[in-house]
Biopython code that builds the backbone (N, CA, C, O; Angstrom):
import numpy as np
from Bio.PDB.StructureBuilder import StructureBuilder

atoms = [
    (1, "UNK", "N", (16.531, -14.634, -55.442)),
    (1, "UNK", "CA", (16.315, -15.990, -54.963)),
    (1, "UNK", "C", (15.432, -16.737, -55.953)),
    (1, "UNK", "O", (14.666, -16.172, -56.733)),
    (2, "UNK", "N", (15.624, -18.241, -55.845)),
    (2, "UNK", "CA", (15.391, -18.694, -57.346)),
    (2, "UNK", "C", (14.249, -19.536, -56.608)),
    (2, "UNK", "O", (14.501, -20.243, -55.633)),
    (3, "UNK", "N", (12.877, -19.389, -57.197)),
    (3, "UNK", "CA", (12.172, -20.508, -56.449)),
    (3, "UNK", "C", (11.493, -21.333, -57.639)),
    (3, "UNK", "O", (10.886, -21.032, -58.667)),
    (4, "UNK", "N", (11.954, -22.724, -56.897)),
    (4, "UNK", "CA", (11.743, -23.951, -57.727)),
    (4, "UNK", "C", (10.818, -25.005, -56.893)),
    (4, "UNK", "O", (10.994, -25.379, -55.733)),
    (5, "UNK", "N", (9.960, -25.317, -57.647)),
    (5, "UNK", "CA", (9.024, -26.312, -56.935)),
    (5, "UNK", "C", (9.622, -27.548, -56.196)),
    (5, "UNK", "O", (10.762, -27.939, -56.446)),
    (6, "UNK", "N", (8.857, -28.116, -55.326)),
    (6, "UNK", "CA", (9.009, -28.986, -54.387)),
    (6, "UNK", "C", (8.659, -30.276, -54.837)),
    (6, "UNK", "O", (7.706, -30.145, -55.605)),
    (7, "UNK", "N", (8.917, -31.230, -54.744)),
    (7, "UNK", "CA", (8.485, -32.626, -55.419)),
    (7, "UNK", "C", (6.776, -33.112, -55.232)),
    (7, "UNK", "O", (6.032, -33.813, -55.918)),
    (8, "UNK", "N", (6.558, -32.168, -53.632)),
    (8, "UNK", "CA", (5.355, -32.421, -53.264)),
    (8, "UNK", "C", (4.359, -31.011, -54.597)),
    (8, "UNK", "O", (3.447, -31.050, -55.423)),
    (9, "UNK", "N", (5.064, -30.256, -54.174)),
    (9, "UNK", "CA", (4.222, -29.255, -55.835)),
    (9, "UNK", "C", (4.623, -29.722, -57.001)),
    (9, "UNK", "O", (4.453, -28.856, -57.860)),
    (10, "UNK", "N", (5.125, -30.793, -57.472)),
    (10, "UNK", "CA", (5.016, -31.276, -58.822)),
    (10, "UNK", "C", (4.252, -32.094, -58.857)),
    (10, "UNK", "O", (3.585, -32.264, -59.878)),
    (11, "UNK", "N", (4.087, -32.904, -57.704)),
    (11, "UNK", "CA", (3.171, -34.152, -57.893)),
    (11, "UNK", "C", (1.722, -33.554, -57.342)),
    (11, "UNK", "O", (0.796, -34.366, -57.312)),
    (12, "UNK", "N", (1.498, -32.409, -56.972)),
    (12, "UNK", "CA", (-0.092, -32.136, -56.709)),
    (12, "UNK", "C", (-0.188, -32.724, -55.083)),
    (12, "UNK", "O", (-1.331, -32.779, -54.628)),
    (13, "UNK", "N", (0.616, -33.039, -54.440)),
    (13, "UNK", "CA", (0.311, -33.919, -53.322)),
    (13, "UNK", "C", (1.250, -32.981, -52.106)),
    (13, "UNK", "O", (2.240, -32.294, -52.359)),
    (14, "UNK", "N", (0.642, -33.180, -50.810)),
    (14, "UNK", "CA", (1.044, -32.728, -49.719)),
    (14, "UNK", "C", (1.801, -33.667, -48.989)),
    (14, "UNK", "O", (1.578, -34.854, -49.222)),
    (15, "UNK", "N", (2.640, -33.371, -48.162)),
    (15, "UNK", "CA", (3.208, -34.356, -47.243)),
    (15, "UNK", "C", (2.223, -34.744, -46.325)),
    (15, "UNK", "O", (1.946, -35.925, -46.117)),
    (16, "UNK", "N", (1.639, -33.718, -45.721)),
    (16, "UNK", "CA", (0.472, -33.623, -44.612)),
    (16, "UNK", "C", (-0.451, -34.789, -44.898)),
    (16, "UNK", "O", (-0.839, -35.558, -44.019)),
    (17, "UNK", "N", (-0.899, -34.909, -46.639)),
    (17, "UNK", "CA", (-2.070, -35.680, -47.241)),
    (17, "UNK", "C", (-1.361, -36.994, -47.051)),
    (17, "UNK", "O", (-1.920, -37.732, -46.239)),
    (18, "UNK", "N", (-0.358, -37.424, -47.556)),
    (18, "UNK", "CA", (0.322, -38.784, -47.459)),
    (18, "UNK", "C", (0.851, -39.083, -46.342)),
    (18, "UNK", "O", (1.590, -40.056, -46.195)),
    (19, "UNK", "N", (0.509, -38.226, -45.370)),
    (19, "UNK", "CA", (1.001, -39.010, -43.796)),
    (19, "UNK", "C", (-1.116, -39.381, -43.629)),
    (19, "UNK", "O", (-1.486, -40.552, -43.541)),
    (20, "UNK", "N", (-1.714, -38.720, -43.622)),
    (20, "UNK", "CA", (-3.018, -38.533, -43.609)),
    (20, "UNK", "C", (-3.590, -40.204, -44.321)),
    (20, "UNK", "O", (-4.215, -41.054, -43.687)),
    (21, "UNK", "N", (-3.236, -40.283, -45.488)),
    (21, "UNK", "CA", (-3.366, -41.556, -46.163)),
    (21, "UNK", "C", (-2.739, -42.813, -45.366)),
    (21, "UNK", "O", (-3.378, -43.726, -44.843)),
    (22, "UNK", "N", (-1.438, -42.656, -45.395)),
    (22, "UNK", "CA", (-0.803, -43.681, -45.055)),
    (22, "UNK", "C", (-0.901, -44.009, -43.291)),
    (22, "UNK", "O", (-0.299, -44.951, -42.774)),
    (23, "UNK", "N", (-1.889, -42.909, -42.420)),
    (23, "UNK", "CA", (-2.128, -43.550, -41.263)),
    (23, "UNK", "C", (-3.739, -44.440, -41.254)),
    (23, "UNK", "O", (-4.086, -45.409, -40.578)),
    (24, "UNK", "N", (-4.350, -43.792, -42.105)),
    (24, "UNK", "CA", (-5.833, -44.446, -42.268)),
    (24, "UNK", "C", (-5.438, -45.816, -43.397)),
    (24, "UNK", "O", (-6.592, -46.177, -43.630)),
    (25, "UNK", "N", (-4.824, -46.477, -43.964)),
    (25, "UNK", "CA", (-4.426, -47.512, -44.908)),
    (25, "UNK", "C", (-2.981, -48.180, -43.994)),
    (25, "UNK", "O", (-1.891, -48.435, -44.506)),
    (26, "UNK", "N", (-3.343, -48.353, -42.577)),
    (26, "UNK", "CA", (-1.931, -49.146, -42.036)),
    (26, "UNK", "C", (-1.914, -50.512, -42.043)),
    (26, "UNK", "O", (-0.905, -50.975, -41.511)),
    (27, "UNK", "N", (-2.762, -51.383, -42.504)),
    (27, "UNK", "CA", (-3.325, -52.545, -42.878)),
    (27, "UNK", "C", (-1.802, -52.875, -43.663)),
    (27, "UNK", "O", (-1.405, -52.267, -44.658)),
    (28, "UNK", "N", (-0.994, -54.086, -42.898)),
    (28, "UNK", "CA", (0.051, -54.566, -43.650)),
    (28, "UNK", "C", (-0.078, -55.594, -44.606)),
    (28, "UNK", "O", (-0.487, -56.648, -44.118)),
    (29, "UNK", "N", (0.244, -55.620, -46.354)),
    (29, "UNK", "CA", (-0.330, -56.468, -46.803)),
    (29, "UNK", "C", (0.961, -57.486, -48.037)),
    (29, "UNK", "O", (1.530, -57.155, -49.077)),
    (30, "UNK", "N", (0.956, -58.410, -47.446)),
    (30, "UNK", "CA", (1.767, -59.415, -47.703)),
    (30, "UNK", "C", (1.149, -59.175, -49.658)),
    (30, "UNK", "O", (-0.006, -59.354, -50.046)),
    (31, "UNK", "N", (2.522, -58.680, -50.653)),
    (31, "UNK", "CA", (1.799, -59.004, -51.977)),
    (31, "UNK", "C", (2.823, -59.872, -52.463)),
    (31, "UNK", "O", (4.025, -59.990, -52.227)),
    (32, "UNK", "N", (1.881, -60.533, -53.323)),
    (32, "UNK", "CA", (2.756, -61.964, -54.167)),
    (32, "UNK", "C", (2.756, -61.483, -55.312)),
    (32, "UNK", "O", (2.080, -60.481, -55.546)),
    (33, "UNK", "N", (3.488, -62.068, -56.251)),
    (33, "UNK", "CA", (4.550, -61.309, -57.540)),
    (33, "UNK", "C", (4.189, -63.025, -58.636)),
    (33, "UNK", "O", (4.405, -64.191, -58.304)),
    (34, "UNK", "N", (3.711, -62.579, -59.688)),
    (34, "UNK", "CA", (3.211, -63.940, -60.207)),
    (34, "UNK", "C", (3.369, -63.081, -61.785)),
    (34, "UNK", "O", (2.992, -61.947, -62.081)),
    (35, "UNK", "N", (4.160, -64.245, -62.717)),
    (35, "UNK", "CA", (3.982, -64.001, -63.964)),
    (35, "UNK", "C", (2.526, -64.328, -64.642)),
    (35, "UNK", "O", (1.449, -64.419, -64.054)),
    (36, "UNK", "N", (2.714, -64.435, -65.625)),
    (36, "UNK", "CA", (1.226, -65.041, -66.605)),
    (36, "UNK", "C", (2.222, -66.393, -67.168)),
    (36, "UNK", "O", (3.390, -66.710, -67.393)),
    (37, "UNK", "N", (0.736, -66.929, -67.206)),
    (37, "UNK", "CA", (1.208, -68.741, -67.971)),
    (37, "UNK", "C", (1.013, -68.748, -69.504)),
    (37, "UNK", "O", (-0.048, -68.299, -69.938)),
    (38, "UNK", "N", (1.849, -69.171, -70.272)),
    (38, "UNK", "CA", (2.650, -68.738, -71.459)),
    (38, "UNK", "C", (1.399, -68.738, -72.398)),
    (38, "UNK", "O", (1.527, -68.285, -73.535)),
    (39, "UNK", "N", (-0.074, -69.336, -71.876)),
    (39, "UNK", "CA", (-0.987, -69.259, -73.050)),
    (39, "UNK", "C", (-2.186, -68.225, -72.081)),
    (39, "UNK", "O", (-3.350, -68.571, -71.879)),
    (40, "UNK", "N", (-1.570, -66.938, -71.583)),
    (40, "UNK", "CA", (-2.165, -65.621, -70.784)),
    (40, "UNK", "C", (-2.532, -64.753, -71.890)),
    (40, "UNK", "O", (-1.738, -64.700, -72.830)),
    (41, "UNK", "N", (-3.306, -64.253, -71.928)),
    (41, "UNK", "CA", (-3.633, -62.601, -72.574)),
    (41, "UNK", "C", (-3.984, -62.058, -71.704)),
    (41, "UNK", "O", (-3.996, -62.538, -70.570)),
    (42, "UNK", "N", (-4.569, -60.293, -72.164)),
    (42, "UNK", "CA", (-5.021, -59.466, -70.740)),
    (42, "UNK", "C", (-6.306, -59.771, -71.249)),
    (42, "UNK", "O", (-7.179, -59.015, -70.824)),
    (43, "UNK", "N", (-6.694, -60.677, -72.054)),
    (43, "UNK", "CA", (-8.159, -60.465, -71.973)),
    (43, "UNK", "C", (-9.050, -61.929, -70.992)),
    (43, "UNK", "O", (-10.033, -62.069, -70.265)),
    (44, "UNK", "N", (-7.831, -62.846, -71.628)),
    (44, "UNK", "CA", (-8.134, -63.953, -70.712)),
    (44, "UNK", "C", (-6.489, -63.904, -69.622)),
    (44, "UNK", "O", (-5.518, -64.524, -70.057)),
    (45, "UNK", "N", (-6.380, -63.222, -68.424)),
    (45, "UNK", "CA", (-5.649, -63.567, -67.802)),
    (45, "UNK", "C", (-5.569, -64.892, -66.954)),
    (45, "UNK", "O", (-6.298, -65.103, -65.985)),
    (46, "UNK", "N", (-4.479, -65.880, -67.481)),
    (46, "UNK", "CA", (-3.807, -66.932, -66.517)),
    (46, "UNK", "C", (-2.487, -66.759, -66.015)),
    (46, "UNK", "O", (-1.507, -66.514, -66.719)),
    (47, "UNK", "N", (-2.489, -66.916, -64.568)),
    (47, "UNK", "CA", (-1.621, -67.046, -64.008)),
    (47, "UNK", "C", (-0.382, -67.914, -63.887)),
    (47, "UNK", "O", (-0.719, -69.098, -63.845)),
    (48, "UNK", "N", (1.090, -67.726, -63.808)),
    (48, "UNK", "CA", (1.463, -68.639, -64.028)),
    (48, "UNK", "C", (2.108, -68.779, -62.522)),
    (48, "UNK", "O", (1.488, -68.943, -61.471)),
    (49, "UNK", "N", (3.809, -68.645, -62.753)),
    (49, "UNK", "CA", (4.927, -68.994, -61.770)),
    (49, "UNK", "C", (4.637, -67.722, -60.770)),
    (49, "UNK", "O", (4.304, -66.590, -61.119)),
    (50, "UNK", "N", (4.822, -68.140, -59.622)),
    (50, "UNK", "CA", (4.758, -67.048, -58.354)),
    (50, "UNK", "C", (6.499, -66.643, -58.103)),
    (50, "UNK", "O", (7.007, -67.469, -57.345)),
    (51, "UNK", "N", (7.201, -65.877, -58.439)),
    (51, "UNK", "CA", (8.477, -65.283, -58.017)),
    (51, "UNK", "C", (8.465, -64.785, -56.300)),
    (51, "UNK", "O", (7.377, -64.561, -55.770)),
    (52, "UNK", "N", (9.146, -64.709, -55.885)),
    (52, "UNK", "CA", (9.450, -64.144, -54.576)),
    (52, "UNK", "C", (9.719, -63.096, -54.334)),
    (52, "UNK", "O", (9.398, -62.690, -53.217)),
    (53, "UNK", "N", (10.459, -62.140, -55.304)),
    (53, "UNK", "CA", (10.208, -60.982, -54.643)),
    (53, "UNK", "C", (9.785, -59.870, -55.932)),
    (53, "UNK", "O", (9.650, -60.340, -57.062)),
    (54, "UNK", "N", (9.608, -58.545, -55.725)),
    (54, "UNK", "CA", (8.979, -57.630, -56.837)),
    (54, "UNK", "C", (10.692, -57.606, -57.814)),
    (54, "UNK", "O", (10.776, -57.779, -59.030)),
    (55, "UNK", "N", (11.671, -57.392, -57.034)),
    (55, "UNK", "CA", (12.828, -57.405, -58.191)),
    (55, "UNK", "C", (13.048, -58.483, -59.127)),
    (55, "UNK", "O", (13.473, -58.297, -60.267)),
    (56, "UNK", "N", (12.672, -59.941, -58.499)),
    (56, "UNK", "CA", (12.444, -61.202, -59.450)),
    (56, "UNK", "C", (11.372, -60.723, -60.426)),
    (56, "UNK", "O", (11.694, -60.265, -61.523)),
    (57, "UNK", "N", (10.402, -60.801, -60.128)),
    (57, "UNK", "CA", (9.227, -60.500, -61.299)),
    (57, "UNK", "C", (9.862, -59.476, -62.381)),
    (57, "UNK", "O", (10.065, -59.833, -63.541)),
    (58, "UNK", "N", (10.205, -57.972, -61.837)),
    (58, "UNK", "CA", (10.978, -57.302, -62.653)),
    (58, "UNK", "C", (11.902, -57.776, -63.813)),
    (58, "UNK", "O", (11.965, -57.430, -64.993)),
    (59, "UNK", "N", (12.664, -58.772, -63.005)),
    (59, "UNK", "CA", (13.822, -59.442, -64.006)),
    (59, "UNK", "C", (13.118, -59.873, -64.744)),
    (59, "UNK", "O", (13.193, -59.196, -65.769)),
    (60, "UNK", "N", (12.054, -61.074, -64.897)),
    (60, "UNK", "CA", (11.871, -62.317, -65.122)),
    (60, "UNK", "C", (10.407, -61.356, -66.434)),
    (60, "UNK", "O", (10.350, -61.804, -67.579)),
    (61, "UNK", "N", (9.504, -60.244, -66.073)),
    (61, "UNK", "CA", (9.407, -59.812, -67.101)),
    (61, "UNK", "C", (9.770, -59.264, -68.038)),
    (61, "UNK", "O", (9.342, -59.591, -69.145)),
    (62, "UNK", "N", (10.752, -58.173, -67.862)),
    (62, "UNK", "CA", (11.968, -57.870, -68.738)),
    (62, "UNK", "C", (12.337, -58.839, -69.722)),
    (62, "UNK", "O", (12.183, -58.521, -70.901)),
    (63, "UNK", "N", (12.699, -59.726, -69.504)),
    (63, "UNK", "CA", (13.677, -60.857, -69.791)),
    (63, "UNK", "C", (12.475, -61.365, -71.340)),
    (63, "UNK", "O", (12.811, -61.136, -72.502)),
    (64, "UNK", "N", (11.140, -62.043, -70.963)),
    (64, "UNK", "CA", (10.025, -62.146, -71.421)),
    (64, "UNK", "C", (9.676, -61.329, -71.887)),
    (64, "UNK", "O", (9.624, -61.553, -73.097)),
    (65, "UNK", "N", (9.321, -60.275, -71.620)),
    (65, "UNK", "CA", (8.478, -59.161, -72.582)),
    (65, "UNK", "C", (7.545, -59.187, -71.758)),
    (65, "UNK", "O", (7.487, -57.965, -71.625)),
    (66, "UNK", "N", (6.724, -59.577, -71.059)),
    (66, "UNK", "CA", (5.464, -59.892, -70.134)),
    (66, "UNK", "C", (5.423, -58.751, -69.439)),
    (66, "UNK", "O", (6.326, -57.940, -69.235)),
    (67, "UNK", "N", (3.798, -58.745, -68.932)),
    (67, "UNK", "CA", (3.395, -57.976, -67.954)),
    (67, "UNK", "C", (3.930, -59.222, -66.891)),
    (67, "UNK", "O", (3.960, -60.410, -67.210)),
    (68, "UNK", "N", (4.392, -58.609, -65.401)),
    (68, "UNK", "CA", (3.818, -59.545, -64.487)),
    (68, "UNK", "C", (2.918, -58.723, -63.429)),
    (68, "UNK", "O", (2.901, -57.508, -63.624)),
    (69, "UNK", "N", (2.085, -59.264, -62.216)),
    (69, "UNK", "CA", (0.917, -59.351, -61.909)),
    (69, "UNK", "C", (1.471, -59.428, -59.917)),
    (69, "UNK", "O", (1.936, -60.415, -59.346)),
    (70, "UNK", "N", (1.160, -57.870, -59.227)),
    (70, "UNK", "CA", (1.319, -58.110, -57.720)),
    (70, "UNK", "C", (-0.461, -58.772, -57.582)),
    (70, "UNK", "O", (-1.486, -58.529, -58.219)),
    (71, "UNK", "N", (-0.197, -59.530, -56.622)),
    (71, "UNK", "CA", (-1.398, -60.103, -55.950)),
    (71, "UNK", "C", (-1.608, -59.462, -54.357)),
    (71, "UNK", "O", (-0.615, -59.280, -53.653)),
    (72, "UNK", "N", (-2.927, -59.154, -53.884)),
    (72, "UNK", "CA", (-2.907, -59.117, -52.240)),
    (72, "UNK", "C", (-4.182, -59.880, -52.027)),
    (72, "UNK", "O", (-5.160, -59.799, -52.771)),
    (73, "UNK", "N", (-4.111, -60.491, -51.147)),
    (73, "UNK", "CA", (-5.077, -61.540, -50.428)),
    (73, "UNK", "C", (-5.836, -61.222, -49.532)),
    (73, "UNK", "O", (-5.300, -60.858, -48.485)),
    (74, "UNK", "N", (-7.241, -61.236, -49.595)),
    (74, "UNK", "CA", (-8.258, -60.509, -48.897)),
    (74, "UNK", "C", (-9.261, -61.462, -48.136)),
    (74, "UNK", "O", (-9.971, -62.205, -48.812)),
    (75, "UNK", "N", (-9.347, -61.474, -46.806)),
    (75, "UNK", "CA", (-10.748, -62.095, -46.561)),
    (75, "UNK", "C", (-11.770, -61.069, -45.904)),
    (75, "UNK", "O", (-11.446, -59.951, -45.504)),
    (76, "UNK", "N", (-13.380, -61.748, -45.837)),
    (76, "UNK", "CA", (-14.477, -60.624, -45.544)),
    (76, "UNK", "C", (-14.556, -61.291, -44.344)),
    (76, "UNK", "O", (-14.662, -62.492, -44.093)),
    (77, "UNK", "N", (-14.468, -60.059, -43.456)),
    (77, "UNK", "CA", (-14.893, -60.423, -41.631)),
    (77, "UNK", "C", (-16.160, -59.310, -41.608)),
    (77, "UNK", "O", (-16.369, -58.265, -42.224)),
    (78, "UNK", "N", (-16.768, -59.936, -40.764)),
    (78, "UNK", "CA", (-17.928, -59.071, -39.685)),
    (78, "UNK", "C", (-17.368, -58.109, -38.832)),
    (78, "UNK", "O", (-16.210, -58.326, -38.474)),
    (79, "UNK", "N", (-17.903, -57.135, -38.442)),
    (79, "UNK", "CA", (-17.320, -56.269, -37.686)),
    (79, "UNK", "C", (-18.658, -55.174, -37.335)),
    (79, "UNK", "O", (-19.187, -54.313, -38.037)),
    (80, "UNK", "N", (-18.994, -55.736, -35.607)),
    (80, "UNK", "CA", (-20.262, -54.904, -35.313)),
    (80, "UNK", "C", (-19.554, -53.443, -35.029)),
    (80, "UNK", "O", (-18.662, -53.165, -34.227)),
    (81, "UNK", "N", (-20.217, -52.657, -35.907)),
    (81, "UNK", "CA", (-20.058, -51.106, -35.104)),
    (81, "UNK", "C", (-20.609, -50.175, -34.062)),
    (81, "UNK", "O", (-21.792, -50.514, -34.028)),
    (82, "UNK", "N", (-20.434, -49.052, -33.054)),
    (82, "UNK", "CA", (-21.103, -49.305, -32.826)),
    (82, "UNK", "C", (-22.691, -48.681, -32.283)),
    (82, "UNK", "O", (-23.225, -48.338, -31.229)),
    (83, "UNK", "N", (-22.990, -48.778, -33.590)),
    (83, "UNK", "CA", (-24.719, -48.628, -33.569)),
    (83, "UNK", "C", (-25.289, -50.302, -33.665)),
    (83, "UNK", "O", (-26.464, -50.628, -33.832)),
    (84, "UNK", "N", (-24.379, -51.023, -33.546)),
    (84, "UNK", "CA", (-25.174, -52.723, -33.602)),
    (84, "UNK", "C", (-25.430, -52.891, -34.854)),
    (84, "UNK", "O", (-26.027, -53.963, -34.954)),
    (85, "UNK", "N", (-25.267, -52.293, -36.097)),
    (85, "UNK", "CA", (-24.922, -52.943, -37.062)),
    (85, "UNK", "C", (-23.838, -53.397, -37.538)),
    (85, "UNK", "O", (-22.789, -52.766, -37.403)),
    (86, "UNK", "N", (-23.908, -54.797, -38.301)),
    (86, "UNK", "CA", (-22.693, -55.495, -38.841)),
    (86, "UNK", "C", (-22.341, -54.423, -39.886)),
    (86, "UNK", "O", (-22.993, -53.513, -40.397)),
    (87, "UNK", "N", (-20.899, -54.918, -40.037)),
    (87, "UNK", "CA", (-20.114, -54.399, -41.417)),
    (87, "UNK", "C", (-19.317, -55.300, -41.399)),
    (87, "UNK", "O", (-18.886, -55.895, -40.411)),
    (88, "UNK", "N", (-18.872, -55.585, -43.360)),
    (88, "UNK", "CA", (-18.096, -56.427, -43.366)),
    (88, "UNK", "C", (-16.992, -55.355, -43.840)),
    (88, "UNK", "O", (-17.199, -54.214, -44.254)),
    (89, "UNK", "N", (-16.001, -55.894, -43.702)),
    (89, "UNK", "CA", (-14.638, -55.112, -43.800)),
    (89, "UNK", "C", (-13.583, -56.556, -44.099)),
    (89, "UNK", "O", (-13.697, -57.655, -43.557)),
    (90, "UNK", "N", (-12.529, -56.123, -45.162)),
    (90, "UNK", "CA", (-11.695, -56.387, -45.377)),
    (90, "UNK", "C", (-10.031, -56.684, -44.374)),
    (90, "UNK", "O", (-9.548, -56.103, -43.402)),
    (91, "UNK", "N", (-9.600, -57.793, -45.168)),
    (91, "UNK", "CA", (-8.887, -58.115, -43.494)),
    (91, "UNK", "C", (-7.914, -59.009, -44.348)),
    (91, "UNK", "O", (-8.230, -59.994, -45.016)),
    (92, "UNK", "N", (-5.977, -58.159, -44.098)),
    (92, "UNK", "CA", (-5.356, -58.878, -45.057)),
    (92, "UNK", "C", (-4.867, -60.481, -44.988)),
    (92, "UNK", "O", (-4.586, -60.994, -43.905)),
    (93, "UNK", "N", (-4.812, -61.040, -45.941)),
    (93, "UNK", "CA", (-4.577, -62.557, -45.137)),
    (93, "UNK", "C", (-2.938, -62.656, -45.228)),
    (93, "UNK", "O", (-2.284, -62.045, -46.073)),
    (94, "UNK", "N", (-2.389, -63.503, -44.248)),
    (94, "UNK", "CA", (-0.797, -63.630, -44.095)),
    (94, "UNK", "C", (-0.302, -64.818, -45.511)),
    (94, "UNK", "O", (-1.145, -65.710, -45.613)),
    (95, "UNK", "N", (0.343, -64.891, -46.086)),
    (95, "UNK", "CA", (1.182, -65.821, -47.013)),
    (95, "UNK", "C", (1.400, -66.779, -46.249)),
    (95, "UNK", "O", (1.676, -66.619, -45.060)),
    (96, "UNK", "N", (1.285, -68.215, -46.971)),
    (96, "UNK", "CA", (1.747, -69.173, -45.871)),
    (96, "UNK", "C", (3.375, -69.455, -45.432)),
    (96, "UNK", "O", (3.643, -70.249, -44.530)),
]
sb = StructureBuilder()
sb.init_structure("model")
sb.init_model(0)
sb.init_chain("A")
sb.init_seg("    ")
for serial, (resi, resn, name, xyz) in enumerate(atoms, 1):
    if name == "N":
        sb.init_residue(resn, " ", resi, " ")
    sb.init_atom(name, np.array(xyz, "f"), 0.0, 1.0, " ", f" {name:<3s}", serial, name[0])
structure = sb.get_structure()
């Protein structure tokens, strides 16, 4: 019998761990897909055109040569815990 690793033993990762991850990170988060504006570097990044979906950006850097750029949108809320101290925590914002 021929034993050959599992995708989860090639990548170092458990199924168990990525159900584990992906129930503590269920926070749904709207990301926006934005090229760079034609006078961008990575050292000074500007933003340019916002595409709609990750396969547009794909195309549309390809096409360019460009990096393009997912965005996620964050605001800081309060959140008493509870020993009665505040915490601020992260809280995704919806796309308009």
């Amino acid at each position: 019998m021929e034993n050959t690793p599992t995708s989860a033993a090639v990548t170092g990762t458990s199924e168990t761990a990525k159900s584990r991850r992906s129930r503590r990170n269920e926070v749904e988060v709207d990301l926006r897909y934005l090229l760079p504006a034609s006078d961008s570097s990575t050292a000074a990044l500007k933003l340019g055109q916002e595409v709609a979906s990750e396969g547009e950006a794909l195309i549309q850097a390809f096409k360019s040569g460009q990096p393009f750029y997912t965005i996620a949108v964050w605001k800081a809320v309060p959140e008493v815990n509870g020993g009665g101290s505040p915490v601020i925590l992260k809280q995704a914002v919806a796309k308009d």
